[in-house]
Backbone bond lengths (Angstrom), bond angles and torsions (degrees), N, CA, C in turn:
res aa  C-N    CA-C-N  psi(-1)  N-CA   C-N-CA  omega(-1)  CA-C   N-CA-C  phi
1 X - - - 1.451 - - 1.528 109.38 -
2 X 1.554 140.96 121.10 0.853 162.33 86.48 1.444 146.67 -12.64
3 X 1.186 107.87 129.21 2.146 101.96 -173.99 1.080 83.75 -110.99
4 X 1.801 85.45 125.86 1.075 138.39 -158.95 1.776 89.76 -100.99
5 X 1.249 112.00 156.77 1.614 125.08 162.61 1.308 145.04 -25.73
6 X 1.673 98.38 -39.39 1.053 107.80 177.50 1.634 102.59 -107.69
7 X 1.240 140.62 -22.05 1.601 135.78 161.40 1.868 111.59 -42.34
8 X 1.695 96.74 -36.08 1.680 100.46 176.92 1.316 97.00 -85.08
9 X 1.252 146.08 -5.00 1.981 129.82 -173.02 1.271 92.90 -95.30
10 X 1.584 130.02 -41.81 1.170 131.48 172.22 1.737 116.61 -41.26
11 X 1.741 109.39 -76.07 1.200 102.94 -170.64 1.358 106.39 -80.31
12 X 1.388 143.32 5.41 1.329 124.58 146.62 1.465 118.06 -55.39
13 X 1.107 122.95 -35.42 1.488 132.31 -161.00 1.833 101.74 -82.81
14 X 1.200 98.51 -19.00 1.618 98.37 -164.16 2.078 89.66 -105.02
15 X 0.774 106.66 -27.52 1.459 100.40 161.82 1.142 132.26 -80.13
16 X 1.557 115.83 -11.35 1.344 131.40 167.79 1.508 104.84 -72.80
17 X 1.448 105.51 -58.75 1.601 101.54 -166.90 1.795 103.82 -58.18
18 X 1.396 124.40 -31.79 1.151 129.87 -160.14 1.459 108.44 -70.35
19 X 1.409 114.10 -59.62 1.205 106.04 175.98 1.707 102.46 -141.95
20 X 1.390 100.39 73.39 1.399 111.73 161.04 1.335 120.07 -92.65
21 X 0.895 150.93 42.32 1.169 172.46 -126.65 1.770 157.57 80.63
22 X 1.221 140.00 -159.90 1.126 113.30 167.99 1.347 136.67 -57.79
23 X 1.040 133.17 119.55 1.814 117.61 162.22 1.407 101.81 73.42
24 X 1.203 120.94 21.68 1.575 129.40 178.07 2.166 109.32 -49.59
25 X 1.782 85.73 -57.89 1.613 95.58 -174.19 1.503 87.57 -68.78
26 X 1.069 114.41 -84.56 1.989 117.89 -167.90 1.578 108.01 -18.73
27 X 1.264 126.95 -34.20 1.644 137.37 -165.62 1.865 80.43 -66.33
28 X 1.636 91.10 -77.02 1.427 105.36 -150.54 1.699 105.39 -57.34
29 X 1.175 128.85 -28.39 1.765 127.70 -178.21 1.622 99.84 -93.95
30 X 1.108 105.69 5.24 2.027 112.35 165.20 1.562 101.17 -85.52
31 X 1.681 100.60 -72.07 1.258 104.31 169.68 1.861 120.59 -26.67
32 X 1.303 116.36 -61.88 1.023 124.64 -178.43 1.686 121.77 -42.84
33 X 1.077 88.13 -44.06 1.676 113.61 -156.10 1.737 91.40 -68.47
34 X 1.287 102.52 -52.64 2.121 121.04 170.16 1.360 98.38 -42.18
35 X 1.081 119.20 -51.76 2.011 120.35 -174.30 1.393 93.83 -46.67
36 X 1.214 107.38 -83.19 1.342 127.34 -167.39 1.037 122.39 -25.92
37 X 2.109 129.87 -52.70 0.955 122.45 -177.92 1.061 116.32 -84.20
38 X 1.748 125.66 -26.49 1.625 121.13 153.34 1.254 126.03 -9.73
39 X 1.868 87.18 -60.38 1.520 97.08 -163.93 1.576 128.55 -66.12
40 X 1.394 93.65 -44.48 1.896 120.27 156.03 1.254 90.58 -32.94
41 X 1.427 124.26 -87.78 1.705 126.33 -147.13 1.450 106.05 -59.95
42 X 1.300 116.26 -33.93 1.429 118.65 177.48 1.756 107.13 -52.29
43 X 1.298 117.96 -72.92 1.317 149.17 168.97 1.633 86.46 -6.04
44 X 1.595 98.64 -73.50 1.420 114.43 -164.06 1.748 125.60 -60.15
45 X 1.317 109.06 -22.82 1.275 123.82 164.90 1.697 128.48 -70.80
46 X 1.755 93.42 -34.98 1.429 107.49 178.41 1.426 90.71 -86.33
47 X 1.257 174.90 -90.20 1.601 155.15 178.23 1.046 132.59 -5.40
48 X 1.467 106.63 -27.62 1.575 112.40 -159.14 1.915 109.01 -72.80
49 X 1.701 99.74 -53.96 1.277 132.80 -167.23 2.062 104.49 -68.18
50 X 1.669 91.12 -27.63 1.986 83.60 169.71 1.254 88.44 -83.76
51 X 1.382 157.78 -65.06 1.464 149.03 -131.35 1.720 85.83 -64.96
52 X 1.245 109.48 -63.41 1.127 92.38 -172.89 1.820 138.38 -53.95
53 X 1.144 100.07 -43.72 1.422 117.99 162.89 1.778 119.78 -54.31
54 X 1.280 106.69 -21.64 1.640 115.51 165.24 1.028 124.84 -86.77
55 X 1.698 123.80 -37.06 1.584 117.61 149.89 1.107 120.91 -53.55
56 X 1.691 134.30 -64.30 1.031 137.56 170.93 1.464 103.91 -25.87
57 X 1.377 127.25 -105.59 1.795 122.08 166.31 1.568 111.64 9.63
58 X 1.268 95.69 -78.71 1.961 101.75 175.08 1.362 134.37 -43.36
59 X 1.754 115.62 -22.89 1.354 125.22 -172.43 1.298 87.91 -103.11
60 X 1.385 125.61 -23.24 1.870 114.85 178.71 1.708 94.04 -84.53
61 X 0.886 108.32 -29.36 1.587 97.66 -172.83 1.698 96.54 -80.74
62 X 0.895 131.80 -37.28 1.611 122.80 173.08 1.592 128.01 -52.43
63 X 1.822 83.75 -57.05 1.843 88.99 163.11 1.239 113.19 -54.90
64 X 0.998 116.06 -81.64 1.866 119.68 175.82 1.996 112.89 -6.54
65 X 1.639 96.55 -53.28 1.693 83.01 -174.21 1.551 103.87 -92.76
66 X 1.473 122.88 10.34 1.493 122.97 -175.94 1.825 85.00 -86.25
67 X 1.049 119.21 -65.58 1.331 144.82 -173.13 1.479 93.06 -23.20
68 X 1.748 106.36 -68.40 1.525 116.16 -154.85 1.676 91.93 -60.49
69 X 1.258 110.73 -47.09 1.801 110.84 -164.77 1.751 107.03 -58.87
70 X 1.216 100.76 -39.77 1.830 111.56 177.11 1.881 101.97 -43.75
71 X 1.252 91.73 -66.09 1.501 113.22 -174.85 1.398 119.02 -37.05
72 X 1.634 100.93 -48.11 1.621 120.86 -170.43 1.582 100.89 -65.18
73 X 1.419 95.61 -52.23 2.269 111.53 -161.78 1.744 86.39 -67.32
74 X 1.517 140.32 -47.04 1.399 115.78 -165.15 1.876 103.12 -77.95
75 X 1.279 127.34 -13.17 1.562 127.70 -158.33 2.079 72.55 -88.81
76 X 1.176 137.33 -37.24 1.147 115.03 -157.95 1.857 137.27 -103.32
């Protein structure tokens, strides 16, 4: 077995991307790192708006049985 032509176009190409220039990896695991906290903050934005929407619910559902008990104690 022998490397063949295209085994060398391959790892030329993968040594290119690697360190073909400056700050090539640092660019691309920067880049990465930017995804990431997007994604976090995103995450965190879509949570925010149910928490809120579940208290809200909860303080109508509180009034509601304060309401009913009000209702009950003056009918009695």
């Amino acid at each position: 077995m022998s490397i063949g032509p295209w085994q060398i176009i391959i790892v030329a190409v993968l040594l290119l991307i690697l360190f073909g220039g400056r700050g090539k990896i640092s660019s691309v695991m920067g880049d990465v790192a930017k995804g990431i906290k997007s994604f976090k903050s995103n995450m965190k934005e879509d949570e925010e708006p149910a928490e809120k929407i579940e208290k809200t619910e909860q303080a109508k559902a509180e009034s509601v049985v304060a309401g009913t008990a009000k209702d009950e104690a003056t009918q009695s």
